[in-house]
C-alpha positions as a LaTeX table, in Angstrom:
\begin{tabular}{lrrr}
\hline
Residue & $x$ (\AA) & $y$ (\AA) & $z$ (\AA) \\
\hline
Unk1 & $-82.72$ & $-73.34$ & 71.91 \\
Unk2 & $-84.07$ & $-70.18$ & 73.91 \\
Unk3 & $-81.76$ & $-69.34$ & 77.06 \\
Unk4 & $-84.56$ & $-67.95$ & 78.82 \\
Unk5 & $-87.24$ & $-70.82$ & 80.58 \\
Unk6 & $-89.82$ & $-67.69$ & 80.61 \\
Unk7 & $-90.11$ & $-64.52$ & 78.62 \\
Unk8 & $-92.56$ & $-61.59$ & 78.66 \\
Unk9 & $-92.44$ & $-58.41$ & 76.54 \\
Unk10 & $-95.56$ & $-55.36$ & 76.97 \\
Unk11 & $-98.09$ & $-57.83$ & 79.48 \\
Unk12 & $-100.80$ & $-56.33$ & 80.53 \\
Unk13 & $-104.10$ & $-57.24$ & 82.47 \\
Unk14 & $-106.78$ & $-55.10$ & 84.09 \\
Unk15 & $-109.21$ & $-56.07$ & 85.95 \\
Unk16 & $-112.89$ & $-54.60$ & 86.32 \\
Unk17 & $-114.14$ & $-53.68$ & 89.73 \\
Unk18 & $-116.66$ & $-50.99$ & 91.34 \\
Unk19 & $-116.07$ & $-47.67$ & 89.37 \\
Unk20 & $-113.40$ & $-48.72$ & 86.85 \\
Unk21 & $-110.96$ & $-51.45$ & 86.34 \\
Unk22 & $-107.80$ & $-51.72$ & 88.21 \\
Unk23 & $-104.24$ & $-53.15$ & 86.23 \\
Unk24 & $-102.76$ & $-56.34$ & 87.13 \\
Unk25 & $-99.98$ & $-56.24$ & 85.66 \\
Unk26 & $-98.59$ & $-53.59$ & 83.11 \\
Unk27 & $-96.44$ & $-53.51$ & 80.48 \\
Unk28 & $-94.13$ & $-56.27$ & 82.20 \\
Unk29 & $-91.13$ & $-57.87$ & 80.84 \\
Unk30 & $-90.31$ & $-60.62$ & 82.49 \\
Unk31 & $-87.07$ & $-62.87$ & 82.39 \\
Unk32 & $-86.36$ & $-65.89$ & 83.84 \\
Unk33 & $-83.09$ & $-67.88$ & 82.90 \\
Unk34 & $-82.78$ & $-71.80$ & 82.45 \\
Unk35 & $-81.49$ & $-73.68$ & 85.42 \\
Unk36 & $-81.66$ & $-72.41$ & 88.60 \\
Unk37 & $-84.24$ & $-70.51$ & 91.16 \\
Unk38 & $-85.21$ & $-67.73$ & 90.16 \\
Unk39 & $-87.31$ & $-65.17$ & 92.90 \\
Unk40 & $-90.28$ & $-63.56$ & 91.49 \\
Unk41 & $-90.83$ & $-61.02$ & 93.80 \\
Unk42 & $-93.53$ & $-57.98$ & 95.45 \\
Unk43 & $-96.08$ & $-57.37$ & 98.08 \\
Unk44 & $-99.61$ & $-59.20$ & 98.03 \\
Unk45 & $-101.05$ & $-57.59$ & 95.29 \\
Unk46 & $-98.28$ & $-56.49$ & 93.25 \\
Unk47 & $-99.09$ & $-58.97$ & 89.89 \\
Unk48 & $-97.47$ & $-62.10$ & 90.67 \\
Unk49 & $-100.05$ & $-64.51$ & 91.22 \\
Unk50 & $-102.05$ & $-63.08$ & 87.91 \\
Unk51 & $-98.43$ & $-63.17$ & 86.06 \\
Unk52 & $-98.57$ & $-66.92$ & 86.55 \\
Unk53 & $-101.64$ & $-67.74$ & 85.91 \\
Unk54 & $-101.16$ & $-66.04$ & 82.29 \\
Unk55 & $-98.36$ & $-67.82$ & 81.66 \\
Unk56 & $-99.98$ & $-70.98$ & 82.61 \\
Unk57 & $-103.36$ & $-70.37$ & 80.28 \\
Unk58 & $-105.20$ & $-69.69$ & 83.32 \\
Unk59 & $-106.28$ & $-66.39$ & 82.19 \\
Unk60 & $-105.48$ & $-64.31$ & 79.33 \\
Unk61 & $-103.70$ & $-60.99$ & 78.86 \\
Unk62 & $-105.10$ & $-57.81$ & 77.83 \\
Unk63 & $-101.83$ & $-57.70$ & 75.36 \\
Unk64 & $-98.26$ & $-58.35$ & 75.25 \\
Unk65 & $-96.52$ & $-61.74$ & 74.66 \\
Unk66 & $-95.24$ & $-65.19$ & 76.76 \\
Unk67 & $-92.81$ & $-67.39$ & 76.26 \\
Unk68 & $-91.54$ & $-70.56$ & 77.51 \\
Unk69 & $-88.82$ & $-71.83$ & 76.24 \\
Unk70 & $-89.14$ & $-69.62$ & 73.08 \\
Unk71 & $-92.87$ & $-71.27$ & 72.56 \\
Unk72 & $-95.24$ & $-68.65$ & 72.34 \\
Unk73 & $-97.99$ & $-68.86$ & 75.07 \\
Unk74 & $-100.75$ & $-69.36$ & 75.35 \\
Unk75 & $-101.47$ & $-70.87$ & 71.19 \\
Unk76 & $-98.27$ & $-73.40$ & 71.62 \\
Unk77 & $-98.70$ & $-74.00$ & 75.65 \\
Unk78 & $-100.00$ & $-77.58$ & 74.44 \\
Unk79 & $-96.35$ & $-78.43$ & 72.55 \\
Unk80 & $-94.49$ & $-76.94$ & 76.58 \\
Unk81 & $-96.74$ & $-77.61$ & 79.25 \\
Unk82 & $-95.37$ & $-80.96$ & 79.29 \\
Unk83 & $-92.11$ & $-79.34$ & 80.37 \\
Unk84 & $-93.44$ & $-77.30$ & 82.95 \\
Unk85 & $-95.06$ & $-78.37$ & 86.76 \\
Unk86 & $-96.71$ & $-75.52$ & 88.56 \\
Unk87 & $-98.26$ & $-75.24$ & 91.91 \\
Unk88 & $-100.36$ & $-72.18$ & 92.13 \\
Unk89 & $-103.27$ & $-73.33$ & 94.58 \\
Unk90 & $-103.56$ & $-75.80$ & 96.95 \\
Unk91 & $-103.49$ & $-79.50$ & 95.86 \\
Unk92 & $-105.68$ & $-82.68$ & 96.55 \\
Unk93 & $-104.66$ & $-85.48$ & 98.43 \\
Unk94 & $-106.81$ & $-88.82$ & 99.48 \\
Unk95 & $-106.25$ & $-87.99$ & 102.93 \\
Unk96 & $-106.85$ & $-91.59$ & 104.07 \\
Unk97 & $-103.74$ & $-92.48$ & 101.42 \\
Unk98 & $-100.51$ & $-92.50$ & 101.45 \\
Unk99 & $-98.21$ & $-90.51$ & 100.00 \\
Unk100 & $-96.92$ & $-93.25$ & 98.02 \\
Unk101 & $-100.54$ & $-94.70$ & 96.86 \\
Unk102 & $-101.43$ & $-90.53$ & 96.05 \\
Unk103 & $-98.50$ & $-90.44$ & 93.83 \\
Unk104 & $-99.15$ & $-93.87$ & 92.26 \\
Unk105 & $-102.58$ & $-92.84$ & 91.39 \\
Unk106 & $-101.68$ & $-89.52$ & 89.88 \\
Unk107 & $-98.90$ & $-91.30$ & 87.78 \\
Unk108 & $-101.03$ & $-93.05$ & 86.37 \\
Unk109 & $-103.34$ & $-90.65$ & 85.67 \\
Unk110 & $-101.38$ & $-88.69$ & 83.55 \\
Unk111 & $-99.68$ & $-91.37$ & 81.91 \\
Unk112 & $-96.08$ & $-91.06$ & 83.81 \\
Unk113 & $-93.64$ & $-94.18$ & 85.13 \\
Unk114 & $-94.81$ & $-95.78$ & 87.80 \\
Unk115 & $-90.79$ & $-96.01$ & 88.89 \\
Unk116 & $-90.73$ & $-92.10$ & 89.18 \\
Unk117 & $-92.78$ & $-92.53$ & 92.39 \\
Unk118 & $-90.04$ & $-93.52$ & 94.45 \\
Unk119 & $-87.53$ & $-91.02$ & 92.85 \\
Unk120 & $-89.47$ & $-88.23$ & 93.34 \\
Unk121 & $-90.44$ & $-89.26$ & 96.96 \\
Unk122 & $-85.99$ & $-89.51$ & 97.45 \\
Unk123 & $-85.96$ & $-86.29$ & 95.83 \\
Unk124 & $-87.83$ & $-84.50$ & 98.09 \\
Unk125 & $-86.50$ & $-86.49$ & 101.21 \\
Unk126 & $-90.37$ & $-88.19$ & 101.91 \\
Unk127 & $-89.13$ & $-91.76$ & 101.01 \\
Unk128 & $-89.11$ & $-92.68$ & 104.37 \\
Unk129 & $-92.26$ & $-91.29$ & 105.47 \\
Unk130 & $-94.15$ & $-92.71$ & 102.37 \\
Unk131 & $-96.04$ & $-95.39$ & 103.43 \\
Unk132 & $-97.71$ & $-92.58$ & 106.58 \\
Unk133 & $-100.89$ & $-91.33$ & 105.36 \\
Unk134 & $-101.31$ & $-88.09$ & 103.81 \\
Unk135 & $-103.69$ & $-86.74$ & 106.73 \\
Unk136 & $-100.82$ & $-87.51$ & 109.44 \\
Unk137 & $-98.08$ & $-85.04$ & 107.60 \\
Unk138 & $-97.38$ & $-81.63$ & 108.48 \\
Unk139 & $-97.88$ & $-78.47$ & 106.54 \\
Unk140 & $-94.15$ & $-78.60$ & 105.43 \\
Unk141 & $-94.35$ & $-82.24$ & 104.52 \\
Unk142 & $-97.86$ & $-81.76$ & 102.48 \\
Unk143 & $-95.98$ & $-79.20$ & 100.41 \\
Unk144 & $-92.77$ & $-81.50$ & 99.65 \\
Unk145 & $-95.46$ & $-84.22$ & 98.52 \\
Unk146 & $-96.98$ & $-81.32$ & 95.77 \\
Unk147 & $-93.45$ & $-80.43$ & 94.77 \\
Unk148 & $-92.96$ & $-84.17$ & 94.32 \\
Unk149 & $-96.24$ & $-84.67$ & 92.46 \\
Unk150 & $-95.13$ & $-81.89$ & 90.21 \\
Unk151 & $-91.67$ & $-83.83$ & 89.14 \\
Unk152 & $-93.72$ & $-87.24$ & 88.16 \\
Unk153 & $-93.02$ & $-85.43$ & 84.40 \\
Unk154 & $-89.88$ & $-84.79$ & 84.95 \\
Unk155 & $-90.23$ & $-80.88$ & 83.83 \\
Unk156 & $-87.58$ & $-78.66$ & 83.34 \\
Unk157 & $-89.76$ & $-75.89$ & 84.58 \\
Unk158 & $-91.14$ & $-75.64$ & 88.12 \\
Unk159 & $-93.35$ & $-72.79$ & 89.03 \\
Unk160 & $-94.33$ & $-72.26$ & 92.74 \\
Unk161 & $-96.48$ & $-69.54$ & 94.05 \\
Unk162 & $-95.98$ & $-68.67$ & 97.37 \\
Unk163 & $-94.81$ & $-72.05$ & 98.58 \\
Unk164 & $-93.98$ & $-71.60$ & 102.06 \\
Unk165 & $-96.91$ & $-69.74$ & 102.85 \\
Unk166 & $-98.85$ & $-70.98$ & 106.41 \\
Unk167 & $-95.37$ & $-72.97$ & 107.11 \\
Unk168 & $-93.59$ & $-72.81$ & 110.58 \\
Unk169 & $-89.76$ & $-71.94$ & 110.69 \\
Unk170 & $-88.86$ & $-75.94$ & 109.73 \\
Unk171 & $-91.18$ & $-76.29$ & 106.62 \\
Unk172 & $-89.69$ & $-73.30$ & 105.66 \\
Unk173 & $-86.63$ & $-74.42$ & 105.63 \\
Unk174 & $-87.43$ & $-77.76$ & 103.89 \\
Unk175 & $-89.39$ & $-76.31$ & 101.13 \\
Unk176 & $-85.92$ & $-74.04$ & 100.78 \\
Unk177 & $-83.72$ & $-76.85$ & 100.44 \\
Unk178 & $-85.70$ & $-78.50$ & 98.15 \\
Unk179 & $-86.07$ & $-75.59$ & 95.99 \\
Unk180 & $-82.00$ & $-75.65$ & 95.81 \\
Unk181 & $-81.70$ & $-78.84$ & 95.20 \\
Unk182 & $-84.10$ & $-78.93$ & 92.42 \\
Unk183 & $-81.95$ & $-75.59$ & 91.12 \\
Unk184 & $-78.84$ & $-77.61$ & 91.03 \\
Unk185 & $-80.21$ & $-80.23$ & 89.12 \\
Unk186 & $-80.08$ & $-77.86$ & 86.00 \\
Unk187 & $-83.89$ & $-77.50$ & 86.37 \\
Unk188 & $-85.60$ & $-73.82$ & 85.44 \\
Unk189 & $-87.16$ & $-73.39$ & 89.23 \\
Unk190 & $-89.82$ & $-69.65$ & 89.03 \\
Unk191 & $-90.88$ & $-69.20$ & 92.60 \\
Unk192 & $-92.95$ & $-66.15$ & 93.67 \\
Unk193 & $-93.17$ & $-64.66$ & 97.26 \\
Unk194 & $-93.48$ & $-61.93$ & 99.25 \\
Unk195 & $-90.76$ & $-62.40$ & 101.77 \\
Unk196 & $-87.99$ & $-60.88$ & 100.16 \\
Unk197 & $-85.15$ & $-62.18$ & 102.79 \\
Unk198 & $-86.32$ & $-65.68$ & 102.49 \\
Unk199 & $-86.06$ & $-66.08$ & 98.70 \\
Unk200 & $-82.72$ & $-63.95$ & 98.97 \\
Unk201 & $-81.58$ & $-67.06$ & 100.70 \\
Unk202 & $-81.89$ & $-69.61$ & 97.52 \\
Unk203 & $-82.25$ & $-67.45$ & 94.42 \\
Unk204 & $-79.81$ & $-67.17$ & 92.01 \\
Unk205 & $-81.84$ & $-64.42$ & 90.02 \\
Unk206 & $-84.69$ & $-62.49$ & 91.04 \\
Unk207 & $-87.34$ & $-59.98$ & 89.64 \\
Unk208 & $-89.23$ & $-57.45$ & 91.92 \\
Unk209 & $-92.27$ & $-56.21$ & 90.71 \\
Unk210 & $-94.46$ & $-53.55$ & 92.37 \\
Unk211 & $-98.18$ & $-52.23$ & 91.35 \\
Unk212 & $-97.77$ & $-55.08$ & 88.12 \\
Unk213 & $-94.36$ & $-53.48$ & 86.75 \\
Unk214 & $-90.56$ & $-54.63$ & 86.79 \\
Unk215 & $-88.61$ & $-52.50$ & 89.14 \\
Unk216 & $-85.53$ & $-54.50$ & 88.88 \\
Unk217 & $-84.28$ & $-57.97$ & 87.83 \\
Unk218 & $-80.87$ & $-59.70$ & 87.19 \\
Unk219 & $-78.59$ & $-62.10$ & 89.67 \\
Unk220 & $-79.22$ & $-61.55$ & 93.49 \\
Unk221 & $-75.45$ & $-59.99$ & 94.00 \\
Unk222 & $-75.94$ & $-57.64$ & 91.34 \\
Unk223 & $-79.29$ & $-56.22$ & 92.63 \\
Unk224 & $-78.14$ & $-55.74$ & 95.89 \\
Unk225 & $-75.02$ & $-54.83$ & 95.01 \\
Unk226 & $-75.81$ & $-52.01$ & 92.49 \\
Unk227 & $-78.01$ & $-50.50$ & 95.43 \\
Unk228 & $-75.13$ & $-50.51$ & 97.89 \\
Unk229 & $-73.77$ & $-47.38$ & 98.87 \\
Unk230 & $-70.76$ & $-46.36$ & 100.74 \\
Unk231 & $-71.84$ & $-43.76$ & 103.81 \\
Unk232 & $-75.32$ & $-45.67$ & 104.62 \\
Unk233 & $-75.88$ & $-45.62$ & 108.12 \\
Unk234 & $-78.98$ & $-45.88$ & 110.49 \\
Unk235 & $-79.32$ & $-43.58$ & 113.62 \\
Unk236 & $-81.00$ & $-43.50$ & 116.17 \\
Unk237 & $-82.11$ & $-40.54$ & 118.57 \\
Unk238 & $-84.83$ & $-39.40$ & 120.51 \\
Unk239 & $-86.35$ & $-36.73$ & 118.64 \\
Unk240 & $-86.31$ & $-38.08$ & 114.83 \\
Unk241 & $-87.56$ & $-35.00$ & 113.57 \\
Unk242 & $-85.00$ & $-32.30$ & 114.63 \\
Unk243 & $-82.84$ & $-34.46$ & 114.14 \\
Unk244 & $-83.81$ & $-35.36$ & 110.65 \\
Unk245 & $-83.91$ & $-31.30$ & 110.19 \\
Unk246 & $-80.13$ & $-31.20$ & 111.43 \\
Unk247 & $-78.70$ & $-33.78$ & 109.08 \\
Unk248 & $-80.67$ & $-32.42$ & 105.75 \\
Unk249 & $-79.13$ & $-28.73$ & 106.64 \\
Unk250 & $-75.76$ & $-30.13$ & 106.53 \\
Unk251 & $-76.05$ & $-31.56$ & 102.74 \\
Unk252 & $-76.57$ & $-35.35$ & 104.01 \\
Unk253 & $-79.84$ & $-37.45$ & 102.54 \\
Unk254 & $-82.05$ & $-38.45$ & 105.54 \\
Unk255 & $-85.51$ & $-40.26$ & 106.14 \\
Unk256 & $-87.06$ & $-41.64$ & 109.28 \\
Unk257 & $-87.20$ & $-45.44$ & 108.42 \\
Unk258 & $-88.91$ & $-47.24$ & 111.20 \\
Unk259 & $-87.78$ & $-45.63$ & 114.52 \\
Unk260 & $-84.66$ & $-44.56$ & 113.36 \\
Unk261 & $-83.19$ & $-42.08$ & 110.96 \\
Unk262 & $-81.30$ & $-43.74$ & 107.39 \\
Unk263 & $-78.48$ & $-41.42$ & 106.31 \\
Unk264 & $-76.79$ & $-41.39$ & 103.59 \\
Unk265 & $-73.52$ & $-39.90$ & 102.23 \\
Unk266 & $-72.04$ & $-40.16$ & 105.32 \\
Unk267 & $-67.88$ & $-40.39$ & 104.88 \\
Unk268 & $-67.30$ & $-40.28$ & 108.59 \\
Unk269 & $-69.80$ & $-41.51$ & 110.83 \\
Unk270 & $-68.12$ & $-39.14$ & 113.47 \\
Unk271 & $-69.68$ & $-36.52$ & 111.78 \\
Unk272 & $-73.42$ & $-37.44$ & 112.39 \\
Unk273 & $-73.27$ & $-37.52$ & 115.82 \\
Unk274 & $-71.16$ & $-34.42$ & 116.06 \\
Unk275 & $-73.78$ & $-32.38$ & 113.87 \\
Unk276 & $-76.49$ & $-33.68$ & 116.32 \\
Unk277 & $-74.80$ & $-33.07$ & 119.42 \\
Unk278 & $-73.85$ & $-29.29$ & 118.47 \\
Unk279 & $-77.43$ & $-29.13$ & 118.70 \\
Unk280 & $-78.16$ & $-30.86$ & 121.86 \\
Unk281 & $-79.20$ & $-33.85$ & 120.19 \\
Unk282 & $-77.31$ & $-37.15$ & 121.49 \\
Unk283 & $-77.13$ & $-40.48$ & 119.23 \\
Unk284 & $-77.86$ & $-43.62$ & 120.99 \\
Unk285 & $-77.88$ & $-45.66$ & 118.29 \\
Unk286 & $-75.15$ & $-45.78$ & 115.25 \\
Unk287 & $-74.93$ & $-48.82$ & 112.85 \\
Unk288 & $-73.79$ & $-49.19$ & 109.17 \\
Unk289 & $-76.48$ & $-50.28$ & 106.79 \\
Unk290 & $-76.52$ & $-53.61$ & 105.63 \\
Unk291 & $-78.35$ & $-54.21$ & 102.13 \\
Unk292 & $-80.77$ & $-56.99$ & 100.99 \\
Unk293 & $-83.62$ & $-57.23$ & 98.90 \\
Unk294 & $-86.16$ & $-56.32$ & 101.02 \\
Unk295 & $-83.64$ & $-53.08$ & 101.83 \\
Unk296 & $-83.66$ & $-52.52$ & 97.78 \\
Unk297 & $-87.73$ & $-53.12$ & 97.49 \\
Unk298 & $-88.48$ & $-50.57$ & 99.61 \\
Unk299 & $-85.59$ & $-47.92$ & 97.76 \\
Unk300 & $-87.76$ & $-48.75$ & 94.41 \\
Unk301 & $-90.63$ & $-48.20$ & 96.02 \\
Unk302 & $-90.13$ & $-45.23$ & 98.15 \\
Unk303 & $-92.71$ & $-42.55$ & 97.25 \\
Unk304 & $-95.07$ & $-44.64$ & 95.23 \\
Unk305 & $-97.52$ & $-45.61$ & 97.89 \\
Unk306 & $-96.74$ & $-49.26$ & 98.48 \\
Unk307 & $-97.12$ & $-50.84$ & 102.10 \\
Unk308 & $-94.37$ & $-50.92$ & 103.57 \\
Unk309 & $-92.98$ & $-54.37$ & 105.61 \\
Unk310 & $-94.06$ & $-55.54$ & 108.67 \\
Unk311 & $-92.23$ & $-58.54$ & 109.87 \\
Unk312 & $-90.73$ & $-58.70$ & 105.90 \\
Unk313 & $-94.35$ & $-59.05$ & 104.87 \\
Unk314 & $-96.01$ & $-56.68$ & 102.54 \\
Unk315 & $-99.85$ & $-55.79$ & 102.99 \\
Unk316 & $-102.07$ & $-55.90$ & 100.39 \\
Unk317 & $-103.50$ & $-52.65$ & 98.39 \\
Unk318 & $-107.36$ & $-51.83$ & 99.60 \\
Unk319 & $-110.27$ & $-52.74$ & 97.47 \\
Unk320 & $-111.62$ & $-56.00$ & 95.67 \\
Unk321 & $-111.54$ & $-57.38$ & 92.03 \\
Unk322 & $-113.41$ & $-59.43$ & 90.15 \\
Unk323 & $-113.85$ & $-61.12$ & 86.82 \\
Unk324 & $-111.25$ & $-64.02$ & 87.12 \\
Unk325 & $-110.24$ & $-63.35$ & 90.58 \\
Unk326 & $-107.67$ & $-61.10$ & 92.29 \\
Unk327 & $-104.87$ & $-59.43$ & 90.82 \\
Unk328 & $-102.54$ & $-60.86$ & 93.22 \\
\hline
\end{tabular}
């Protein structure tokens, strides 16, 4: 039996669009390890979306190779997909239904228990609100009932794409702790986003991709923690630029990030604010950098054109696709 629940090697897709064809995803190898959540992370745009959508038969790969569960994909996806519950668009609901008579009906359509109904409805904590009607649930709750319509088969694989997108601060949260729950289970969960801090909050293992290729993958506390550095600190000051001219003279690595300077190398922080102050330059701002993923996206990405964050979102590279949709 494969250890890995997914596994890429070479996959690439391009795209056509006005004057040439843009890449989707290139030569990406992709691991994701069975049990647990596992983040599948980049900006809008980066080769996500299009990444699951090969791996589901949606579309098909310029070249390279799938796996799941050590089936090749897509000529044996008939003998997994059984294993496997995605949500990559919205789903349908009867709106006048339910949420219990919506999950009856799809159980039977595709041949599972009707008994799973209720223990997917416990599962994802809507057993008391099952008899309300689909129309009458929020946004968070609406996404707990497609997680739950995804377990009717009991799979050991759940991929989600961008679950907690449009969700307030509560549905968030919800869609988080079911995601964890489902992880401890011993279930394979593959979850893609863009907000980096939230999915450092239930991953065990991640994968950041940028412009369709890895940039680095492993557990969560070994990412971070082979980008840490000793001397990181963030500064602030009112004129960023002489400032940044001071700090580069004296042998330290500096870049405005934001509205403040990051500094690196830095043994004693006494010694940034004395080189800056020799030079009439006063520090009102002096902090010790604390890393996370979105910290370590943007190190991977520094200098290769990517949006930065706003808000921990990422923006989307200018300039539509076509043939088979967007290489999100």
């Amino acid at each position: 039996m494969s250890d890995l629940a997914v596994d890429t090697s070479a996959l690439r897709k391009t795209y056509r669009r006005r004057g040439g064809r843009s890449v989707g995803v290139e030569n990406l190898d992709l691991r994701v390890p069975v049990g647990g959540v596992h983040g599948f992370l980049g900006p809008n745009g980066s080769g996500k979306t299009t990444t699951i959508r090969m791996l589901l038969g949606l579309i098909r790969p310029d070249s390279g190779t799938m796996r799941i569960f050590g089936e090749q994909v897509p000529e044996r996806l008939p003998d997994v997909i059984g294993r496997v519950g995605a949500i990559v668009e919205s789903p349908k609901f009867f709106p006048t239904f339910t949420a219990r008579r919506n999950l009856e009906l799809l159980a039977g359509a595709i041949g599972a228990p009707r008994g799973r109904v209720g223990e997917v409805l416990e599962s994802t904590a809507l057993a008391e609100r099952a008899g309300d009607r689909y129309a009458t649930y929020s946004l968070g709750m609406k996404q707990r009932l497609a997680i739950a319509a995804t377990l009717l088969k009991s799979p050991d694989l759940l991929i989600f794409d961008e679950p907690t997108n449009g969700l307030d601060p509560g549905g968030i949260r919800e869609i988080r702790e079911t995601m964890r729950r489902l992880g401890d289970e011993g279930r394979t969960v593959l979850v893609s986003s863009h907000i980096l801090a939230e999915v450092e909050q239930v991953a065990d293992t991640v994968s950041i991709i940028g412009r369709g290729r890895l940039l680095a993958e492993g557990r969560v506390v070994d990412v971070i923690g082979s980008r840490s550095e000793a001397g990181a600190v963030k500064v602030g000051v009112a004129d960023l630029a002489a400032a940044e001219q001071v700090l580069a003279r004296a042998g330290l690595r500096v870049r405005v990030d934001g509205g403040l300077l990051r500094v690196r190398g830095v043994q004693d922080p006494a010694r940034v604010t004395e080189l800056l102050a020799q030079q009439g330059l006063y520090v009102n701002e002096l902090s010790a950098e604390r890393v996370d993923l979105e910290r370590v996206f943007l190190d991977l990405t520094a200098g290769e054109g990517l949006d930065e964050h706003s808000g921990g979102r990422h923006g989307r590279p200018a300039g539509p696709a076509t043939n088979g949709g967007d290489p999100a």
